[in-house]
C-alpha positions as CSV (number, residue, x, y, z in Angstrom):
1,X,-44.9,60.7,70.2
2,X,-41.8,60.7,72.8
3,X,-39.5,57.8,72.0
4,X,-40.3,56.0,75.4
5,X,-43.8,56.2,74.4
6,X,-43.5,54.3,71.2
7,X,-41.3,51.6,72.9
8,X,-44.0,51.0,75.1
9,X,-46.9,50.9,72.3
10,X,-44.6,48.7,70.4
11,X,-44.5,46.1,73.3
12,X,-48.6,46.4,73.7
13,X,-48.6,45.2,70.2
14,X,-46.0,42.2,70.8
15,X,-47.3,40.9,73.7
16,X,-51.3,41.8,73.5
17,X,-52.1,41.3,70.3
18,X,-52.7,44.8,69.2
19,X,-53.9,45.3,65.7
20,X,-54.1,49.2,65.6
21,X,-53.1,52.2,68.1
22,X,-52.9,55.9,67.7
23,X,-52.7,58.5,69.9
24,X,-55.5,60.9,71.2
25,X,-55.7,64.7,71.0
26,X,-55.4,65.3,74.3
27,X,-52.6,62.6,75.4
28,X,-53.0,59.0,75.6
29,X,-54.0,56.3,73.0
30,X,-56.6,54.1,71.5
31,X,-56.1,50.5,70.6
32,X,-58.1,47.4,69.0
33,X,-56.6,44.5,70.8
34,X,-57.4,40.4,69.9
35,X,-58.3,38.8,72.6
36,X,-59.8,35.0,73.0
37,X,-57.7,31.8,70.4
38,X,-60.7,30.4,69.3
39,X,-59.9,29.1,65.9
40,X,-63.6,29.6,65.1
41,X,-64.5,33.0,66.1
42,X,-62.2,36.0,66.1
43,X,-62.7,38.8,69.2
44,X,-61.5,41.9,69.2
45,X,-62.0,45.4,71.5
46,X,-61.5,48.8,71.4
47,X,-59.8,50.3,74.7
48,X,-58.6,53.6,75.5
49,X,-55.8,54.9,77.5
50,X,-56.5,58.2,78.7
51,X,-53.8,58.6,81.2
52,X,-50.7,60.5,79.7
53,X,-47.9,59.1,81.8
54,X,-47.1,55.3,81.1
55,X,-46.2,55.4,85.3
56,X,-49.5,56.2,85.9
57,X,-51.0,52.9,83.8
58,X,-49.1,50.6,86.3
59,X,-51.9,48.4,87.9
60,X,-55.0,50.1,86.1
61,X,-56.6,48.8,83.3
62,X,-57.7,51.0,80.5
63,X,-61.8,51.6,79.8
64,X,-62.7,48.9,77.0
65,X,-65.9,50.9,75.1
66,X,-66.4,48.0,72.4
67,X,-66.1,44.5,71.9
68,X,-66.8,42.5,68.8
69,X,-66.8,39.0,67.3
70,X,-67.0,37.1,64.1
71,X,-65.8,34.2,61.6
72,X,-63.4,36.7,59.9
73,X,-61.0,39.0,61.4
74,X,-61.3,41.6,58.8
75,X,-64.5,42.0,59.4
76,X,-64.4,42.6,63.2
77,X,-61.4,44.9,63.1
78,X,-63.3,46.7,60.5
79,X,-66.3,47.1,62.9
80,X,-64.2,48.4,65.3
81,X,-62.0,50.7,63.5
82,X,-64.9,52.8,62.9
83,X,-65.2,53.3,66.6
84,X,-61.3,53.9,67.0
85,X,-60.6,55.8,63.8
86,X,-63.2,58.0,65.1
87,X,-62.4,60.8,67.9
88,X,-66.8,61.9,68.5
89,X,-67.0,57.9,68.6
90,X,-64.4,57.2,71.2
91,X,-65.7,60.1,73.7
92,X,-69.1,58.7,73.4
93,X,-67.9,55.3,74.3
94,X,-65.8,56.7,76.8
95,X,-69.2,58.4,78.5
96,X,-71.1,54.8,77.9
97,X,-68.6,53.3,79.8
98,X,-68.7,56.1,82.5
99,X,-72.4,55.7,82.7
100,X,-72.0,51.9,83.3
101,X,-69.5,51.9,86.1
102,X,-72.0,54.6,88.2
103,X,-74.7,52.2,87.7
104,X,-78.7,53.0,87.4
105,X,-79.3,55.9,89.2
């Protein structure tokens, strides 16, 4: 990862409440993210940056393939690790995702 690059993953994770990020094989990066303060029920999602050049990100928000919730936050970052930690799993939520934006056809 080019310096810039990790200066700008480092200020996703201060200011979005990123809990996990790594890069993909063929340029870009995943994340679990907390979104939501509810005291009573932690949310999470998985999203995926697939464009290379942090220019390119300006006003586009990256494809969110999974969303979870629960009492404990070890538990839903652990549900969605599996989906992040997982290159297959991130394609076929990026395809899901695809597929939803196209609309019944």
């Amino acid at each position: 990862m080019r310096l810039h690059h990790r200066a700008l993953y480092y200020a996703l994770m201060d200011s979005h409440g990123v809990l996990y990020t790594r890069e993909l094989p063929g340029g870009g990066y995943v994340a679990i993210e907390a979104v939501g303060e509810d005291p009573e029920l932690f949310r999470a999602r998985v999203s995926v940056e697939r464009r290379t050049d942090p220019e390119r990100r300006t006003g586009h928000l990256p494809p969110v393939i999974a969303e979870a919730s629960g009492a404990s936050r070890t538990t839903v970052f652990n549900e969605l690790y599996q989906i992040a930690a997982d290159n297959v799993a991130v394609a076929s939520g990026i395809l899901r995702w695809q597929a939803r934006r196209r609309g019944p056809s």
